[in-house]
C-alpha positions as CSV (number, residue, x, y, z in Angstrom):
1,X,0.6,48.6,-32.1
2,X,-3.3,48.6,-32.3
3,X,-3.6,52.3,-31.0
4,X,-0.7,53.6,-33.2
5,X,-2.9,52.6,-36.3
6,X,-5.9,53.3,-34.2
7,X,-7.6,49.9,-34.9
8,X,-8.4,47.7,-31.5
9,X,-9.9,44.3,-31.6
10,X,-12.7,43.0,-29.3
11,X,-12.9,39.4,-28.7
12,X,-15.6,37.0,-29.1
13,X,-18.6,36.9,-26.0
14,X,-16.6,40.8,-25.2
15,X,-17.8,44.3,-26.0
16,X,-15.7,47.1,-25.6
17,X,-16.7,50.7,-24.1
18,X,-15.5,53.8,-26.2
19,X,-15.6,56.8,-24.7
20,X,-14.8,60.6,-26.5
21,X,-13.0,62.9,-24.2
22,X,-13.9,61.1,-21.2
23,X,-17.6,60.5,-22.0
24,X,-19.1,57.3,-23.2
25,X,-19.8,57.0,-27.0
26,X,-20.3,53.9,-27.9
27,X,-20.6,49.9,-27.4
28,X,-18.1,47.9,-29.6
29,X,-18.9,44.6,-30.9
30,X,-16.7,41.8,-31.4
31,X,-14.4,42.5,-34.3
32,X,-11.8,45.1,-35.3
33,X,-13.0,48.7,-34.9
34,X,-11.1,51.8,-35.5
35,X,-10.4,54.4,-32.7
36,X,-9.0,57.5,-33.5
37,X,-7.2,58.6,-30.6
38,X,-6.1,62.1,-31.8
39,X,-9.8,62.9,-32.2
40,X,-10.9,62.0,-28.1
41,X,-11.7,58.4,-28.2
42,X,-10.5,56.1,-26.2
43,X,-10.7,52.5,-24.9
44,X,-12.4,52.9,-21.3
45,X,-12.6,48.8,-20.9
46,X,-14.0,45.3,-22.3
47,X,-17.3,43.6,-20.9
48,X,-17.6,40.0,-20.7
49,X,-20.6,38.8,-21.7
50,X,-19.9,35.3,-20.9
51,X,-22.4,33.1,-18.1
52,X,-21.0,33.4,-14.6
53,X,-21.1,31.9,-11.5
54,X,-20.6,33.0,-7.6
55,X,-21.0,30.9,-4.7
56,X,-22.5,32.8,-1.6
57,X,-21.6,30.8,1.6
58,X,-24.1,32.6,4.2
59,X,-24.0,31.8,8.2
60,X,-27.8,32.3,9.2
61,X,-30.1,30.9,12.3
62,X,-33.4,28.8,12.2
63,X,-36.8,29.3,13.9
64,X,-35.6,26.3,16.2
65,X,-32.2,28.5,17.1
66,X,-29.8,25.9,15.1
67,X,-27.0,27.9,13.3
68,X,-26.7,26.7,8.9
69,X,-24.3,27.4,6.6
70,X,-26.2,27.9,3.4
71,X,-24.3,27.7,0.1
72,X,-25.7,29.6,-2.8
73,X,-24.8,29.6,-6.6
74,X,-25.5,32.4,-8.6
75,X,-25.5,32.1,-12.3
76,X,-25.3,35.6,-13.9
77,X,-24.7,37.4,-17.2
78,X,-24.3,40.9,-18.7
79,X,-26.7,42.2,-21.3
80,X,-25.7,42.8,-24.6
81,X,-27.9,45.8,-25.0
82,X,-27.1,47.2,-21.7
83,X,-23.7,47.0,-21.5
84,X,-23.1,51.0,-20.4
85,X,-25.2,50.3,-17.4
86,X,-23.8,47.0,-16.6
87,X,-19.8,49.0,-17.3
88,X,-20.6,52.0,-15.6
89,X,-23.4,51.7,-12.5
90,X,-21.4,49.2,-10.6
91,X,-18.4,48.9,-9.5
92,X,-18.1,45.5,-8.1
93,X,-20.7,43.3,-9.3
94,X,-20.0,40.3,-7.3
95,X,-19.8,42.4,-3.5
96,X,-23.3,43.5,-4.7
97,X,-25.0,40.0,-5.7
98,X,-23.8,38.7,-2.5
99,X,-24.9,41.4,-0.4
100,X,-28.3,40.6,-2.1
101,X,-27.9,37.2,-1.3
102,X,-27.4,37.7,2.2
103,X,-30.4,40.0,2.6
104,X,-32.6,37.0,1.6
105,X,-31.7,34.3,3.2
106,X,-31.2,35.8,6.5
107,X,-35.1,36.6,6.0
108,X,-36.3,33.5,4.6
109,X,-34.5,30.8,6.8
110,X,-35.1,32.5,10.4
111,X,-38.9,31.7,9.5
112,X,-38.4,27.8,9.0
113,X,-37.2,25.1,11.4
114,X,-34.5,23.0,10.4
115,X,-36.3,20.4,8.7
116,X,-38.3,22.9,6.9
117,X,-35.6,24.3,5.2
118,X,-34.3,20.8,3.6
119,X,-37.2,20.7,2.3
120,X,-38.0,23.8,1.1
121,X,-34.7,25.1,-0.4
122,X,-36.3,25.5,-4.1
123,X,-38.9,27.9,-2.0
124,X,-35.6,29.5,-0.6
125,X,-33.6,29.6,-4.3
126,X,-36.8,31.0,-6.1
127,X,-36.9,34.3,-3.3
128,X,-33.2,35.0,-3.8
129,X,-33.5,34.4,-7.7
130,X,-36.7,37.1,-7.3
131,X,-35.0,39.4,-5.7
132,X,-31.5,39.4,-7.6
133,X,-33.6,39.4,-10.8
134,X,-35.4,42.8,-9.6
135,X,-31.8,44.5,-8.5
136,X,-29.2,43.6,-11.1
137,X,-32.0,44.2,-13.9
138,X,-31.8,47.8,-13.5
139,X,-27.6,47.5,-13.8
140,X,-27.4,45.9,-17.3
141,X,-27.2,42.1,-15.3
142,X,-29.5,39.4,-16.1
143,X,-29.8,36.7,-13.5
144,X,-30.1,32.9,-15.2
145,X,-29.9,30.6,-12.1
146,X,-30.2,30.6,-8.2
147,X,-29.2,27.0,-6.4
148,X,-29.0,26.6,-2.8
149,X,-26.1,23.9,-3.2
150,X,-25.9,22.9,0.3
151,X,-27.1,23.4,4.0
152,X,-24.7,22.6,6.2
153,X,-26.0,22.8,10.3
154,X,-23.3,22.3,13.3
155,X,-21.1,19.2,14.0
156,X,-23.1,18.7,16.6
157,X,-26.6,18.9,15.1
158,X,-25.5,16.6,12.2
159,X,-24.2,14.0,15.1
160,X,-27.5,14.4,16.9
161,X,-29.8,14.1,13.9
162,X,-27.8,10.9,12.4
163,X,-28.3,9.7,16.2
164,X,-31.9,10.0,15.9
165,X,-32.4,8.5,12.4
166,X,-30.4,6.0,13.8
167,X,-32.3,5.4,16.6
168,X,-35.5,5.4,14.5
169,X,-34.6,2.8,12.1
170,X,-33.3,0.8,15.2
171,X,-36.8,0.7,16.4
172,X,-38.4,0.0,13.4
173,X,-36.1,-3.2,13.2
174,X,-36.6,-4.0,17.0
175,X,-40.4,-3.7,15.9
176,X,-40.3,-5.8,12.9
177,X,-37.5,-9.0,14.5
178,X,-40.8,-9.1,17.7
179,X,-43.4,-9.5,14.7
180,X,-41.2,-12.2,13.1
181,X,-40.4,-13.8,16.0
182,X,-44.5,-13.7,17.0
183,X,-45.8,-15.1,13.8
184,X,-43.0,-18.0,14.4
185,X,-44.3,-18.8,17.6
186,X,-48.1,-19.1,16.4
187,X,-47.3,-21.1,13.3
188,X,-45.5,-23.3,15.7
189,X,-48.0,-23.8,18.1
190,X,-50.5,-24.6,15.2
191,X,-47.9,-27.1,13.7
192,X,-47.9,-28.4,16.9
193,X,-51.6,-28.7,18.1
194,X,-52.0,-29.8,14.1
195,X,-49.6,-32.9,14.6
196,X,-50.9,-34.0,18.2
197,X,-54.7,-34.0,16.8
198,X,-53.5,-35.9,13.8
199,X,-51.8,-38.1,16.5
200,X,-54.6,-38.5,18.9
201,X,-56.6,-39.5,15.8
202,X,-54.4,-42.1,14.2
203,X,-54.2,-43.3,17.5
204,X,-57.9,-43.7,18.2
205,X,-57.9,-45.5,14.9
206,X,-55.7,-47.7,15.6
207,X,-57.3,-48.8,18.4
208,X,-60.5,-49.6,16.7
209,X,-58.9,-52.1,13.9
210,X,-57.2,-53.8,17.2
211,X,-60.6,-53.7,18.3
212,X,-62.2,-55.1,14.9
213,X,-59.3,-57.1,13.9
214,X,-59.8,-59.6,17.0
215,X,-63.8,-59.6,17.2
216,X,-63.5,-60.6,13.9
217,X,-60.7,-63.2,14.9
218,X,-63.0,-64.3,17.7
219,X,-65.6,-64.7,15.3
220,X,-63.8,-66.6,12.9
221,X,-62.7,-68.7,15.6
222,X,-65.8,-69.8,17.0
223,X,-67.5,-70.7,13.9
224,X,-64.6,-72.9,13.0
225,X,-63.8,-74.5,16.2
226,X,-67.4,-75.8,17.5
227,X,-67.7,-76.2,21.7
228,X,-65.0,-73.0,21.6
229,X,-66.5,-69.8,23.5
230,X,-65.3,-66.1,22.6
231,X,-63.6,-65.9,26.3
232,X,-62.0,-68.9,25.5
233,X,-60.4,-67.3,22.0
234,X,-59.7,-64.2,24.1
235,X,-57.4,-65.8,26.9
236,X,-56.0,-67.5,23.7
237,X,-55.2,-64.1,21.5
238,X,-54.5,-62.0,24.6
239,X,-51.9,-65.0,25.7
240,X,-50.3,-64.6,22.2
241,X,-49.7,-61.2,22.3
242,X,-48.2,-60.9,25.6
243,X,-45.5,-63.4,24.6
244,X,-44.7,-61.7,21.4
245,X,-44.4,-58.3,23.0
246,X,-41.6,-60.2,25.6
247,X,-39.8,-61.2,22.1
248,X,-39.7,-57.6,20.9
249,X,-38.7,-56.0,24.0
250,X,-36.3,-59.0,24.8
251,X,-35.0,-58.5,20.9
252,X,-34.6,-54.5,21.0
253,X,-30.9,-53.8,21.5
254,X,-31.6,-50.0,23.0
255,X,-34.8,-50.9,25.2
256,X,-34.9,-49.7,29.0
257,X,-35.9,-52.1,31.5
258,X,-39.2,-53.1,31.7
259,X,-40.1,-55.0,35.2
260,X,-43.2,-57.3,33.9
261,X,-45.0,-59.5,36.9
262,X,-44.1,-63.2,35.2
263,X,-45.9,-66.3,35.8
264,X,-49.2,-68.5,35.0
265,X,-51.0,-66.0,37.6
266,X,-49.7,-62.9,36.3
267,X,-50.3,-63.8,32.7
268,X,-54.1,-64.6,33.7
269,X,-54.3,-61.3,35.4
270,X,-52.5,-59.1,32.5
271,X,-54.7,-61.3,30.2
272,X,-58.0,-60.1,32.2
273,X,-57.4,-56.9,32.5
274,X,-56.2,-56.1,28.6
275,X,-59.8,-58.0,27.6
276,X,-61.8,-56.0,30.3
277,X,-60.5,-53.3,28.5
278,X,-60.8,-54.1,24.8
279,X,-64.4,-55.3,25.9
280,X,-64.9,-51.8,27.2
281,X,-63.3,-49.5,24.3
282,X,-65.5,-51.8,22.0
283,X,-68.8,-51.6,24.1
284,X,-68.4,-47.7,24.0
């Protein structure tokens, strides 16, 4: 109904190409324009100029022979101002980015190992962007953003590699459960050589207030009971003791067997040898 009147509308973020008798006239903004058919012009077709975006899967080879998949995303755009180039130099934009695309990667990435090109995929992005930028400029294109998306190697690399991280980190915990266990050990043995020299000490002290406690006794004793000699308090004391350690062990429910030689003899010889021995410890 448009072209009966001659009037045609172009839509907003569209220009439309009008041509006269087969030859390009004009760029036609959005809004209604009139087109006088019976004088030559004509409608040759609308222009989007509306962002776009292609995703380039490209199958490429490392420096260390592993085979990628490498996923790039093209963000793209015609130019307002040259819309006749962008209409009329190319006939299928889209073939021609990605042919671009391919070009580049299968440059860049053959010169990196497969680590390298994780970690330089902005390196990889920026050459492609370059070199789209430099082509599609001269056909009315304007090239807004290049992502490398994803990098995808073989099945059988990704098993190997998560094999290897995994092995790694196994290590490193293998590593770090030795240490543990190590410092454990020491701090144990210090507890331990700690508490046995406490021990031996409360034990050596021990024995020097037996020690003190009956010279004092024997002291004590001999000032108060004139005619009285120390050896004399001695047998006495040692005599005592021995009969109240038979009432502990004889009183202990859970005590082993002790076999003690019993008798006036053997409580003479027990007695001597106990006071030949304090005698010593307190000589020393």
């Amino acid at each position: 109904m448009g072209n009966l009147f001659c009037c045609i509308q172009v839509d907003q973020s569209t220009v439309a190409i009008k041509e006269r008798f087969g030859k390009f006239e004009d760029v036609l903004e959005p809004g209604c324009h009139c087109l006088p058919w019976f004088l030559g012009s004509q409608l040759a077709g609308h222009l989007s100029l509306r962002l776009q975006q292609l995703d380039v899967r490209c199958e490429t080879k490392t420096k260390d022979n592993v085979f990628v998949n490498v996923v790039a995303s093209i963000q793209y755009r015609a130019l307002a101002d040259k819309a006749n180039d962008a209409f009329y130099k190319l006939s299928n934009t889209r073939t021609q980015i990605q042919a671009y695309v391919f070009d580049v990667i299968r440059a860049s990435v053959p010169k990196l190992n497969l680590d390298d090109v994780f970690e330089q995929k902005n390196e990889i992005a920026k050459a492609v962007e370059e070199e789209l930028e430099k082509a599609m400029s001269a056909y009315g294109y304007e090239i807004v953003q290049t992502l490398i998306v994803d990098i995808e190697p073989d099945d059988h690399v990704k098993r190997a590699m998560n094999e290897i991280n995994a092995a790694a980190r196994l290590r490193v915990a293998a590593n770090e459960k030795a240490e543990a266990e190590k410092i454990l050990q020491i701090k144990r043995a210090e507890g331990e050589a700690e508490s046995k020299y406490l021990s031996g000490l409360g034990i050596a002290r021990q024995r020097q207030a037996i020690v003190d406690g009956l010279r004092d006794s024997v002291l004590g004793f001999s000032v108060n009971v004139p005619g009285t000699t120390a050896k004399d308090v001695m047998d006495m004391v040692l005599v005592t003791q021995y009969f109240d350690t038979m009432k502990e062990i004889g009183a202990a429910s859970k005590s082993s067997a002790v076999f003690i030689p019993h008798g006036p003899g053997a409580v003479r010889d027990v007695a001597t040898q106990i006071r030949d021995g304090l005698l010593q410890a307190a000589h020393q």
